[in-house]
C-alpha positions in Angstrom: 0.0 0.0 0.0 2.7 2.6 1.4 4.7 1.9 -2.0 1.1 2.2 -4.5 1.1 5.8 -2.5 4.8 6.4 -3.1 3.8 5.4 -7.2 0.9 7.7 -7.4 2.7 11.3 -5.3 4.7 11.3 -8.6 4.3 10.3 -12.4 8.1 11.0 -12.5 9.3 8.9 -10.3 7.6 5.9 -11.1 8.3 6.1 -14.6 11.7 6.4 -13.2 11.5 3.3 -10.7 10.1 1.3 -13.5 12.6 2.4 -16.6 16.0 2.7 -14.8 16.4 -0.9 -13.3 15.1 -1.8 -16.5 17.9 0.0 -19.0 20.3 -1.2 -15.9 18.9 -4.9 -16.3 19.9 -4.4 -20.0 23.2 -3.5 -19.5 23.7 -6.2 -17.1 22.7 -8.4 -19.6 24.4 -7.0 -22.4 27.2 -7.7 -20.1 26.9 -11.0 -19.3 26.6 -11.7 -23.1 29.7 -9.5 -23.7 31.4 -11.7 -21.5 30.6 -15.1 -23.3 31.4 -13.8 -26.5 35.0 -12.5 -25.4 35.4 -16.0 -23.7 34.5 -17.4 -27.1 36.8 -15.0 -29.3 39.5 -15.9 -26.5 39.1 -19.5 -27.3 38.7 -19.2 -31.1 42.1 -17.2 -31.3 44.3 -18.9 -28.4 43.3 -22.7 -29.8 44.1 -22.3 -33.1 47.8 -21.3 -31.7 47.5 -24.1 -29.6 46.4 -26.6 -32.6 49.5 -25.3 -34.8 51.6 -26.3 -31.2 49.9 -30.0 -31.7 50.5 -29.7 -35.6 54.3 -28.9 -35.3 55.0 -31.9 -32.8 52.7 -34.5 -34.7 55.1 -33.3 -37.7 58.2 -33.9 -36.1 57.1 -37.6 -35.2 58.8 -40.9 -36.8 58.6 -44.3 -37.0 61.3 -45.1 -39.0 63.6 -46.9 -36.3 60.6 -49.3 -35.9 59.7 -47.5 -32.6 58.3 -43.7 -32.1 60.2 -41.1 -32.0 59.8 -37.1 -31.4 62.2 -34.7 -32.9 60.4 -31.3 -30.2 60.6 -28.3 -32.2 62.5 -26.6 -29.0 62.0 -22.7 -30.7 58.9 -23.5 -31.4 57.8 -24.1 -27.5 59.8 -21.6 -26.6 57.7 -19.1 -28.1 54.5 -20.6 -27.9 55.2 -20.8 -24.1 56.2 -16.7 -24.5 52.8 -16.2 -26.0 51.0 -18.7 -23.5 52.4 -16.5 -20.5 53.4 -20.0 -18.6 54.7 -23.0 -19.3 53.2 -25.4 -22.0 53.1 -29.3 -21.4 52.8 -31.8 -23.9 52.5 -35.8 -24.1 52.6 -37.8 -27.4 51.8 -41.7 -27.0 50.0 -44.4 -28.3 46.5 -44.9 -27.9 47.5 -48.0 -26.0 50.0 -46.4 -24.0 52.5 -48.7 -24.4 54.8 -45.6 -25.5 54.8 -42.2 -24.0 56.6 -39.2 -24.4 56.4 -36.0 -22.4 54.2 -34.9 -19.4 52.4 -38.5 -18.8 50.6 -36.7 -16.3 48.3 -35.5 -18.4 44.5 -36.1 -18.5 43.1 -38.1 -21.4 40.5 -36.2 -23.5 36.8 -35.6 -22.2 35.3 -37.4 -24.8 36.3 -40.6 -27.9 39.0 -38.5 -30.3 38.4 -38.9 -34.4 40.7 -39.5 -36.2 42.0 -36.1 -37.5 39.6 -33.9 -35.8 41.6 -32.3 -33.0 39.5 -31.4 -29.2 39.8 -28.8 -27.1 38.7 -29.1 -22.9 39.7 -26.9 -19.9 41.1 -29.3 -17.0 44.2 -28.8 -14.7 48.0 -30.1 -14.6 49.2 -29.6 -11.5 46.4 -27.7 -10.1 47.2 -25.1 -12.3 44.2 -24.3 -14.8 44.8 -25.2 -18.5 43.3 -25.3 -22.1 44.1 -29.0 -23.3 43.9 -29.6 -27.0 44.1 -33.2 -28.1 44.5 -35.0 -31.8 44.6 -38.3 -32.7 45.8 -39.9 -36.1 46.9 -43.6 -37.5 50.8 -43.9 -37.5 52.6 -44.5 -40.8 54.0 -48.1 -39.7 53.2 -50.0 -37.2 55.5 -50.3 -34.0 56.3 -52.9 -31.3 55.4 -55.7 -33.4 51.7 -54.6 -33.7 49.6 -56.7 -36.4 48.3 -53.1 -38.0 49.4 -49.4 -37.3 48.2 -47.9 -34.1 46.9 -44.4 -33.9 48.9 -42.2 -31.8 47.6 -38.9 -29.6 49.5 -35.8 -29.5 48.2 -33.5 -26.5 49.5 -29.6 -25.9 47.9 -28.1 -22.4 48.6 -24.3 -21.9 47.7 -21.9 -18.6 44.6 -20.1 -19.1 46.8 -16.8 -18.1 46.9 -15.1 -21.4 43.0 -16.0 -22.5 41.8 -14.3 -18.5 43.8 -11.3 -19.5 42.1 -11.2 -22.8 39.1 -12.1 -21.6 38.9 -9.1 -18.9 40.3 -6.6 -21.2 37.4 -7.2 -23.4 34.8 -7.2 -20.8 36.8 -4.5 -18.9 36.1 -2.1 -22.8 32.6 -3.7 -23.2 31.8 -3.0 -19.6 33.4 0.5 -20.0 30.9 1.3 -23.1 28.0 -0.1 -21.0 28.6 2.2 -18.6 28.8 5.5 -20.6 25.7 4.0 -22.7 23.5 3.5 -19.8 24.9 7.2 -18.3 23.7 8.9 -22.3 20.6 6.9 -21.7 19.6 7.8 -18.5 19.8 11.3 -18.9 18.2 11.2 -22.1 15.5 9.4 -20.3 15.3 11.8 -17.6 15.3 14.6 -20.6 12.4 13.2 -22.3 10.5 12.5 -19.3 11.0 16.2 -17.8 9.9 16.9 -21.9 7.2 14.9 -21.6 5.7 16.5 -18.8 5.7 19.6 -19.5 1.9 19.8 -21.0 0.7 17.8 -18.0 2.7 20.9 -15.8 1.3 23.3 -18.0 -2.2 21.9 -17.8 -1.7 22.1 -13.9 -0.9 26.1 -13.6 -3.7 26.4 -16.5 -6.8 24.2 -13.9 -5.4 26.3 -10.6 -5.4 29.5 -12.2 -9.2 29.2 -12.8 -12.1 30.5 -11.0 -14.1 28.6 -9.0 -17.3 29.8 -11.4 -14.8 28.9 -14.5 -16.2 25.6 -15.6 -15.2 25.8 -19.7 -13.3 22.6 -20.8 -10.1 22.8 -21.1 -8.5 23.3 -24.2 -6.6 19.8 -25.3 -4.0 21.7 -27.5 -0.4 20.2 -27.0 -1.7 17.5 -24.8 -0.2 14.5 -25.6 -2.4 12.1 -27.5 -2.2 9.6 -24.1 -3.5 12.0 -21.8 -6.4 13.5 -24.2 -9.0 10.2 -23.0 -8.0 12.3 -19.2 -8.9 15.5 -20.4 -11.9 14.5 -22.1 -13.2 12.8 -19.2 -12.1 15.8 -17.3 -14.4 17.9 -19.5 -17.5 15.4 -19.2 -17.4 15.7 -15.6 -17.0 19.7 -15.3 -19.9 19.5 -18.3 -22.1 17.9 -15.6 -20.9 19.8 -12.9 -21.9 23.1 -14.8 -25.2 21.3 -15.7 -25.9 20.4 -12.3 -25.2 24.2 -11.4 -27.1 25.1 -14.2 -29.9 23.4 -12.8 -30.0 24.4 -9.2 -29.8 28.1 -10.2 -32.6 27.7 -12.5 -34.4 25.7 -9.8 -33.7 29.1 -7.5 -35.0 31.2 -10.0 -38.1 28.9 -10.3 -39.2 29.1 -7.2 -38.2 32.6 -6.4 -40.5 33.0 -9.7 -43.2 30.7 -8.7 -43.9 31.3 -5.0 -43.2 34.6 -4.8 -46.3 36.0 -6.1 -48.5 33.5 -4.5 -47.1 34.0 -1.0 -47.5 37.8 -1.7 -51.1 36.8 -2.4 -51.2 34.0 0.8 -49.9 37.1 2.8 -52.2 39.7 1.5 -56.1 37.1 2.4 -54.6 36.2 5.6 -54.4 40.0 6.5 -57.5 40.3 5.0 -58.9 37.4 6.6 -57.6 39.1 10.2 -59.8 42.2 9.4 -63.0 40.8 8.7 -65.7 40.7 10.7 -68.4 39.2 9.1 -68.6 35.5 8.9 -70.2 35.0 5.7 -67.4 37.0 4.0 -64.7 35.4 6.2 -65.7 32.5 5.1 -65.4 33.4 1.2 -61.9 34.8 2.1 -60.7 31.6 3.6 -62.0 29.6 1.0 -59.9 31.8 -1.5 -57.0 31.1 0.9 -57.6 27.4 0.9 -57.4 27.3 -3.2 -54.3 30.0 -3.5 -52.7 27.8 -1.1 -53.5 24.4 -2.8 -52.4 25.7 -6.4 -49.2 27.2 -4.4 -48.5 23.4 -3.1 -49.0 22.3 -6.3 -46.9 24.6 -8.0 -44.3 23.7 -5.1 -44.6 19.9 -5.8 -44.5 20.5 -9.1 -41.2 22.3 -9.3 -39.5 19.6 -6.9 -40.8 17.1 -9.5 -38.9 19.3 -12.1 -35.5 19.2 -10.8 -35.9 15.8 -9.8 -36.5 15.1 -13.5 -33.6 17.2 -14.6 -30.7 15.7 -12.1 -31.8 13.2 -9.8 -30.1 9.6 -10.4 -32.4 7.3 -11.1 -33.0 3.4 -11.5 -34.6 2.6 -14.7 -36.5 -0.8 -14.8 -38.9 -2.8 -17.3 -42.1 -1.6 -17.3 -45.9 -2.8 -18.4 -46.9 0.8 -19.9 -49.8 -0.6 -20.5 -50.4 -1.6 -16.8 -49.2 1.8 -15.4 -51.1 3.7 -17.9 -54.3 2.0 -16.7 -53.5 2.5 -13.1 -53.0 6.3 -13.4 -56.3 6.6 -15.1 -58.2 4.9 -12.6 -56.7 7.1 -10.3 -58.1 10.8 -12.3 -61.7 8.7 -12.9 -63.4 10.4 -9.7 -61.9 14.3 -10.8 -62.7 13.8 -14.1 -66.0 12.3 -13.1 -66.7 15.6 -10.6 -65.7 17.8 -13.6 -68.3 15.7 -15.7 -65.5 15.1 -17.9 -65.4 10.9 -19.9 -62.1 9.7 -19.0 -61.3 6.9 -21.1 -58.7 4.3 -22.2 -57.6 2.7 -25.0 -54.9 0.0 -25.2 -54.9 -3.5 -27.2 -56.0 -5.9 -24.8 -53.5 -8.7 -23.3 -50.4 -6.8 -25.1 -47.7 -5.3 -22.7 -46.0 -2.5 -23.9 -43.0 -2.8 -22.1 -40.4 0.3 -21.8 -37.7 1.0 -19.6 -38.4 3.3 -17.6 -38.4 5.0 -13.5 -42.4 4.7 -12.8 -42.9 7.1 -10.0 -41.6 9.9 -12.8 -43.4 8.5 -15.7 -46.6 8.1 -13.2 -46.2 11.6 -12.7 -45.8 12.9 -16.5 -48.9 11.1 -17.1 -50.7 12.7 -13.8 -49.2 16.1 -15.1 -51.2 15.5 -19.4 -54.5 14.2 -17.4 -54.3 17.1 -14.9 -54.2 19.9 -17.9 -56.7 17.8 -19.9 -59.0 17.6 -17.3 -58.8 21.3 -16.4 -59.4 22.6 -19.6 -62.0 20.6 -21.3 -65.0 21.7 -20.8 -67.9 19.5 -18.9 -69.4 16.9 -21.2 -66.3 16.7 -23.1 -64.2 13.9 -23.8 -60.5 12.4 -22.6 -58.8 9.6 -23.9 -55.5 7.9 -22.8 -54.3 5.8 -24.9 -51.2 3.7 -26.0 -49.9 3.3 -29.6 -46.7 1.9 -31.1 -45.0 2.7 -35.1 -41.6 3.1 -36.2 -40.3 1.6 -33.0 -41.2 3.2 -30.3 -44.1 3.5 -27.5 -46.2 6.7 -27.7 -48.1 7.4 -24.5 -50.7 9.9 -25.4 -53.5 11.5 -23.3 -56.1 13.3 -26.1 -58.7 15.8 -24.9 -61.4 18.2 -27.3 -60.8 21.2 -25.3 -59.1 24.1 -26.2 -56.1 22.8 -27.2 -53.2 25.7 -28.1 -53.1 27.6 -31.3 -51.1 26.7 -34.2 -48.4 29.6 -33.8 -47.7 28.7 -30.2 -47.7 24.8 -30.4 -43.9 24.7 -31.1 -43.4 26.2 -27.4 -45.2 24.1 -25.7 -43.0 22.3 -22.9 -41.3 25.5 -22.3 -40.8 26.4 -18.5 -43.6 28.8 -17.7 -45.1 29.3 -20.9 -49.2 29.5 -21.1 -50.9 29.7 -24.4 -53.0 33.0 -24.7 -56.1 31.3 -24.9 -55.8 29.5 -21.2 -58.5 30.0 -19.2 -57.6 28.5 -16.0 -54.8 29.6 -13.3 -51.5 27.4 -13.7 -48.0 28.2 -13.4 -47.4 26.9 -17.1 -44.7 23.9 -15.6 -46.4 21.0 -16.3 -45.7 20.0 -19.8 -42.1 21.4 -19.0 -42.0 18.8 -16.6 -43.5 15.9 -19.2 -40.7 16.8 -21.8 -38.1 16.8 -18.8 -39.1 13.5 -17.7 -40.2 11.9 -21.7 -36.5 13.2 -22.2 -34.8 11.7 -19.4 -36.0 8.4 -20.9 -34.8 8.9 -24.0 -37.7 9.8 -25.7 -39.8 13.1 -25.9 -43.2 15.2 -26.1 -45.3 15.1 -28.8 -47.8 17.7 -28.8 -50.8 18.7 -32.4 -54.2 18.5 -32.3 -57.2 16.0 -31.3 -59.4 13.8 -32.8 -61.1 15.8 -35.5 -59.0 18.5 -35.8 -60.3 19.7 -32.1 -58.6 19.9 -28.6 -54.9 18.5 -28.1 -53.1 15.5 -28.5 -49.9 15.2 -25.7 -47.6 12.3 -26.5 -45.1 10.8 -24.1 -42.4 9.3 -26.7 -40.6 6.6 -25.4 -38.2 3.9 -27.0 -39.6 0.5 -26.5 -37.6 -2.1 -24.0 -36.9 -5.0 -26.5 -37.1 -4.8 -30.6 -40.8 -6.7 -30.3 -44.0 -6.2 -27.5 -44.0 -8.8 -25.1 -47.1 -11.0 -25.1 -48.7 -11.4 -21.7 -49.4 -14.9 -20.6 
């Protein structure tokens, strides 16, 4: 935990932690390798001086006098022991040894010889570390009264002196190289990732510079194409943030809107209401008072209900629309019956329309179109709720043949606080604001042209539908 803090304090220093063991890891391993291939280059080099040692003496061998013989080229060892750094050992015999000449001593060779194919091992003479070379070939003549010629084996060991002093100073220059490679590296690694951070610093002074009321996006120029998915989730959230702002100050100016004028008018019957003597008239007053403050509740509830709509998080679920629709009437039948109004409703039988939707606000969009139908139709008239689907999607419609609103104003309909001019009733002109809030919230929208017959008004809750097909109820 304490080092994931450590990580996350600086972008820096972890990239840093992570890259500078790494390029050191490299070098280490470039190293290592180094090392092998100077061994090998070492080996390559000394043995074939060592193999022209082994050539030389298997040349100066002879049979002639029936036995085996070795004429040493002396010079020959003498420098070849110059160049080994040490002194240089060598044994010639048969491969029965029945004959030997030189340092019997010697260890026979690691593996089977063939014939004309010289080996090379590392063993010790002495305890002294050497590089032995070994050859075997078939003598000329036969000696000691063998039935067929023997093969003889002709082995040269040399110290490992003058290959360990290669060896090092090649590792000693490739270790050397590593070394000023990983220093160029590093601090062009430390150049590019100061480089690389400079947008990200620059971005910093450009975010704490700001306002706390400057919620713009930020600008994504010179930001490096890694950190642009950061800044545009940056500017999503201060988009919602200024939304949500947005919101609440238009919620303030709402109600400031809204209640101010009916609390003026609360304020104003209740004084009234103090000064009035007469019953009969006191009576009338409170009445008023009772209705002034019923429609200023409602207005109240139906504000909440509006930024609700607008901001609230809410769960969305699979809903019968059908169902719910239904319910909603049943609940309006006794105001629409005291209004002598025919509240209907139409809706296929045994089909559920299913959506996906939040039904306390889609009960309440639907409250909000029967509430406005009901008020302004006229008694004896007619309102119909019904539930149609084309071109994939639901329509939720309630459909009166009242008033309805002109032509020329129909396009601002859903608009916070706007009344047509031919509304007869009180209202604070909110409710289809909050049917389009909630229609849109869904996904969907408000639909709003005119009856059946060309009279009154068709409102339309829009909504996508929850699968491709209705669902059949069983």
């Amino acid at each position: 935990m304490n080092l994931d803090r450590w990580h996350r304090q600086s972008l820096r220093r972890t990239l840093l932690v992570v890259l500078l063991p790494g390029l050191l890891a490299v070098a280490a391993a470039e190293l290592w390798l180094a090392r092998g291939t100077a061994i090998e280059a070492a080996n390559a080099a000394y043995d074939r001086s060592l193999l022209g040692a082994v050539k030389s003496i298997d040349a100066s061998i002879s049979t002639d006098s029936g036995g085996l013989a070795v004429e040493l080229p002396y010079r020959m060892l003498e420098f070849f022991e110059l160049t080994a750094s040490g002194r240089v050992h060598y044994r010639v015999a048969t491969e029965d040894g029945l004959v030997e000449i030189g340092t019997t001593v010697l260890p026979p060779p690691p593996a089977a010889l063939l014939t004309g194919q010289p080996q090379f091992a590392d063993t010790a003479v002495f305890g002294e570390p050497v590089r032995l070379a070994s050859y075997a070939r078939v003598l000329d003549r036969a000696i000691g009264g063998a039935a067929a010629p023997q093969r003889v084996v002709v082995q040269v060991a040399e110290p490992l002196t003058s290959r360990e002093q290669f060896t090092r100073r090649l590792v000693a220059q490739a270790l050397s190289r590593d070394l000023v490679l990983v220093l160029v590296a590093g601090t062009l690694l430390l150049t590019a990732v100061a480089w690389a951070l400079r947008p990200l610093a620059r971005l910093r002074d450009e975010v704490s510079s700001r306002t706390p009321q400057d919620l713009t996006p930020i600008a994504a120029l010179d930001i490096p194409a890694d950190v642009q998915p950061l800044i545009a989730a940056i500017n999503q959230h201060v988009e919602r943030t200024r939304q949500l702002i947005e919101a609440r100050r238009r919620f303030i100016d709402d109600a400031s809107h809204q209640l101010r004028t009916p609390l003026a008018t609360l304020a104003t019957q209740l004084g009234y209401a103090l000064r009035e003597d007469d019953t009969a008239r006191l009576r009338d007053v409170l009445a008023a008072l009772k209705a002034q403050l019923d429609e200023t509740v409602r207005q109240t509830n139906q504000m909440l209900v509006l930024a609700r709509a607008d901001n609230a998080e809410l769960p969305f679920e699979p809903l019968d629309l059908a169902a719910l629709a239904a319910e909603v009437t049943r609940s309006w039948w006794s105001e629409a019956h005291e209004r002598g109004i025919d509240l209907g409703f139409d809706a296929a039988e045994g089909v559920a329309q299913r959506v996906n939707a939040h039904a306390g606000l889609l009960k309440e969009a639907l409250g909000n179109l029967l509430h406005n139908a009901i008020r302004y139709t006229p008694r004896g008239g007619h309102v119909t709720v019904s539930i149609a689907s084309g071109a994939g999607l639901m329509r939720l419609a309630v459909i009166d043949d009242g008033p309805g609103i002109p032509d020329d104003e129909r396009h601002r309909a859903g608009e916070r606080f706007f009344r047509g001019r031919n509304a007869g009733a009180p209202g604070s002109g909110i409710g289809l604001a909050i049917v389009r809030s909630i229609a849109e919230r869904h996904g969907g929208g408000l639909e709003i042209g005119r009856g059946e017959g060309g009279r009154g008004l068709a409102a339309a809750i829009v909504l996508p539908p929850a699968d491709a097909a209705n669902a059949t109820l069983g």
